[in-house]
N, C-alpha and C positions, 0 to 999 in steps of 0.2 A: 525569367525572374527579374524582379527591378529592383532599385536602389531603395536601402534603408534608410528611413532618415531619422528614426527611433533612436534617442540620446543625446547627448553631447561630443562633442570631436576629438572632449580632451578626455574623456571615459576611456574604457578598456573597453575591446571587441570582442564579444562573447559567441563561441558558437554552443545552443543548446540541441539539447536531443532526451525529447521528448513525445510522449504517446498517451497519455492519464490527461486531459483536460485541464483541471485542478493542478497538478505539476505544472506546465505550460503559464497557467493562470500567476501562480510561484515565482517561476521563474523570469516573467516578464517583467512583474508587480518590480520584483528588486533591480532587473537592469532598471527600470524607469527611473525609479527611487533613487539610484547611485551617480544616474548620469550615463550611465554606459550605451550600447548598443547590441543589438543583438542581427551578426550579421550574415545569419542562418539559422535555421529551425530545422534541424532533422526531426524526421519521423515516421512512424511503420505500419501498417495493419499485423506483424508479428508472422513468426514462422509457421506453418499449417499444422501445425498439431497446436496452437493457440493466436489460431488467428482472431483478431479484434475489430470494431469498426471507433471504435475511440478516437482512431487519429484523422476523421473526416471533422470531428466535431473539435478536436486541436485546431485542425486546419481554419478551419470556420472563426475561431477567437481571432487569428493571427489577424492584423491590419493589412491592407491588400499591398502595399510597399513591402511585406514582408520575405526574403527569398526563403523559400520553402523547399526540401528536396524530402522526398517519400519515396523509403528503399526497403527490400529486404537485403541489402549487399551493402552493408555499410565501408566496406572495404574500396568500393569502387569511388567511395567520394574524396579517397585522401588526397588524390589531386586538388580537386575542390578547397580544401580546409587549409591546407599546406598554398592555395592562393592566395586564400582571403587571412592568413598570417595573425591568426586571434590571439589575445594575450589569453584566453581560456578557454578549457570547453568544461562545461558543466552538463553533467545527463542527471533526471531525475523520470524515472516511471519508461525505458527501450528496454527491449525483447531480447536485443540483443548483445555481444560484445563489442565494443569498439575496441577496432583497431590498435593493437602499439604504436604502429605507422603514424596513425589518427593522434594518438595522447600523446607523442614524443613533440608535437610540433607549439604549443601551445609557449610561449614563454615563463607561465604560470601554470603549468600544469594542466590535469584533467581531474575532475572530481564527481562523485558519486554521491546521489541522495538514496537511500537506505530507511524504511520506516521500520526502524529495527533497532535495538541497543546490542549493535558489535559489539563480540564477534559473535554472540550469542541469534541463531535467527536469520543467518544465514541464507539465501536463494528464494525463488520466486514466489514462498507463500509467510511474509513476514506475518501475518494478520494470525499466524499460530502463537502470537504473545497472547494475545486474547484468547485462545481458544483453551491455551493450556492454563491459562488462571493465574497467570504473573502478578505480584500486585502493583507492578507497573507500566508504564508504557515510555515506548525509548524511538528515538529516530538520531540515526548518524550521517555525518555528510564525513565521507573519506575519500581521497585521492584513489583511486582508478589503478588498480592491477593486474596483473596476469589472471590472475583468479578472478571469478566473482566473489563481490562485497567481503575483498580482502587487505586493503590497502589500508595504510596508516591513517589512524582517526584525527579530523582537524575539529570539530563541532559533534555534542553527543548530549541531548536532554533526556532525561527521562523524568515524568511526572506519575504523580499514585494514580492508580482509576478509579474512577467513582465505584462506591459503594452498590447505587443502582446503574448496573454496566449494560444500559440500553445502548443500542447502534447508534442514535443522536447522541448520547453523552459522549461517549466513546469517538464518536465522529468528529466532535466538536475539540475533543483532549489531542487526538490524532493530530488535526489541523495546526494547532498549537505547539505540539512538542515538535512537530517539523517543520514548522517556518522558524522558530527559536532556533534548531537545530542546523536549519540551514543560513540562515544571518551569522551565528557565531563560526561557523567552518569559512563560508566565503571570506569573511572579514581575515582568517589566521590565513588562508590560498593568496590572499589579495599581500597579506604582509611577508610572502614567504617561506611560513613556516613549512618544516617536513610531514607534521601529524607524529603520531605517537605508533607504535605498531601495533598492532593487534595479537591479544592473547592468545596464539592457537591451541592451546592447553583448553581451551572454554569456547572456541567455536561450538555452537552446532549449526543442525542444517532443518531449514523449516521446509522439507518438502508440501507439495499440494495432496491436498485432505484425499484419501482413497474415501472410496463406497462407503467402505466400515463406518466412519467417521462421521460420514453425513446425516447417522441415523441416533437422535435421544435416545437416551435411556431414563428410565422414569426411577430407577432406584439413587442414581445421582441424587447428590444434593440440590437444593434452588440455586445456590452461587454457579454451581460450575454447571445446572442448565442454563441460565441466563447467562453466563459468560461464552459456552459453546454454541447455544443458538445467535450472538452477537459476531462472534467472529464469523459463523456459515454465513450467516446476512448481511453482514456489511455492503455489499453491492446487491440485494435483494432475495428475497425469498430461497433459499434451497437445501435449510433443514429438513429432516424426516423424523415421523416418528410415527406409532402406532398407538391409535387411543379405541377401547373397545373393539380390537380386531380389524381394526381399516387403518390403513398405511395413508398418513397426511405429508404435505407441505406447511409445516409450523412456520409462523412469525415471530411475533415478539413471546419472549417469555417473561412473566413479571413474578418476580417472588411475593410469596404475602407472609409477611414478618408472623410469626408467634401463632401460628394456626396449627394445633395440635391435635391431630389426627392419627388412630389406629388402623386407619387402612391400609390396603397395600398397594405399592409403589401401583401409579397408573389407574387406579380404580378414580372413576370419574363422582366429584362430590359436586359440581354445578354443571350444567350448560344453558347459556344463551345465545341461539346462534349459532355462528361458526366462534365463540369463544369458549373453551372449558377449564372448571377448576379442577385441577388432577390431585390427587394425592401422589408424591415425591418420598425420595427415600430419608428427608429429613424435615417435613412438613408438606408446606400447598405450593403449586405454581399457577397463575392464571395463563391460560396458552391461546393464543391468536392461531385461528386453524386459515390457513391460504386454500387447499384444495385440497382433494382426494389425492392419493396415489394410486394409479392403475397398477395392474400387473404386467404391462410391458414397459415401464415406467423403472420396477421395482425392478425386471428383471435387468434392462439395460442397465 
């Protein structure tokens, strides 16, 4: 590992811990910005039941002066962290828990980024804000707990969603309500502050989508298929749904405003292509067909 020379001398020494690209990308953008330093990058391929290759392409951003450590034992680096004497540690997008060991040594604490509006939303699948039809989108940066995404809130935007709740819009709102969210928390960690506690009356918990879930339904309304197939896709293709008796991979779903139809949910009123206009339980949807689904597909 070599010397960082990323910042000023009179900044604060940040160690992050990150795994999402775009986090990384976040979290560099602001030590730059501040003057600080950043004088370790943890980061993971994640435990085996969700392993990722994410963190070769973090890796890849990082500047080569960068010292990098890539673990699944985060536990083993507190010597490490407790050397290098950081005035913070900031995680936004790791698999795993850090350490008390790890968060106690910071002078400033340890803080968590959260695409989520605590306590609401809770654990590894925030992107169920979207899926369940919120009419808004929230991201928290809190101080680091015993618990996951349980720590007193310092920073917490939430913004309305667009109306047409495509993945880019959505993508673009996301990007936003989390760097807002994350400027305003480091800035109160930077001054201090405790954070505020979290409601546990109003936690819930966003587990990851089962089977059930991944599959339309064509009697839904247009909002909440285009809101459901936005949340499945946000990292690419892996709605399902059945049009005329063949099980697909759906894309985008677009509502079309004021098309009043007697048909019944699903029955097909256009196709061109792999694109079809379905009849919906409260109008039309236009649906982006990705593939076929097989029957070993369906059955996995």
């Amino acid at each position: 590992m070599g010397t960082t020379t990323t910042g000023a001398s009179s900044g604060l020494r940040i160690v992050a811990f990150n795994t999402i690209p775009d986090a990384y990308r976040l979290t560099a953008a602001w030590v730059a910005r501040h003057g600080h330093t950043m004088t370790l990058l943890v980061t993971t391929p994640g435990p085996p039941a969700r392993r990722s290759t994410t963190y070769r392409e973090t890796v890849a951003l990082a500047p080569p002066e960068q010292e990098i450590a890539i673990t699944t034992r985060p536990r083993r680096l507190v010597p490490i962290i407790a050397a290098l004497a950081p005035d913070l540690i900031i995680c936004a997008s790791f698999a795993y828990r850090i350490p008390p060991e790890a968060t106690a040594i910071p002078r400033l604490g340890a803080v968590n980024l959260h695409p989520a509006p605590l306590p609401r939303y809770r654990g590894p699948n925030p992107l169920r804000q979207i899926y369940a039809g919120e009419a808004s989108l929230g991201a928290t940066l809190h101080r680091i707990a015993p618990e996951f995404d349980a720590g007193p809130i310092l920073g917490q935007v939430l913004r309305p969603i667009p109306e047409d709740a495509t993945v880019g819009a959505v993508r673009i709102l996301l990007n936003e309500v989390i760097a807002a969210a994350f400027e305003e928390g480091l800035a109160r960690a930077i001054a201090g502050e405790p954070g505020i506690p979290q409601d546990e009356e109003q936690a819930t918990y966003a587990a990851a989508y089962t089977e059930a879930e991944y599959w339309l339904d064509w009697r839904e309304s247009r909002a909440t298929l285009q809101r459901r197939a936005t949340g499945l896709n946000f990292f690419g293709p892996t709605a399902k749904a059945t049009i005329a008796g063949q099980a697909y991979v759906i894309g985008n779903v677009t509502p079309l405003p004021d098309y009043g139809t007697p048909d019944a949910p699903g029955a097909i009123l256009d196709r061109e292509g792999q694109t079809f206009t379905l009849a919906v339980g409260d109008g039309a949807v236009v649906v982006a067909v990705e593939e076929a689904v097989t029957q070993t597909d369906q059955a996995a």
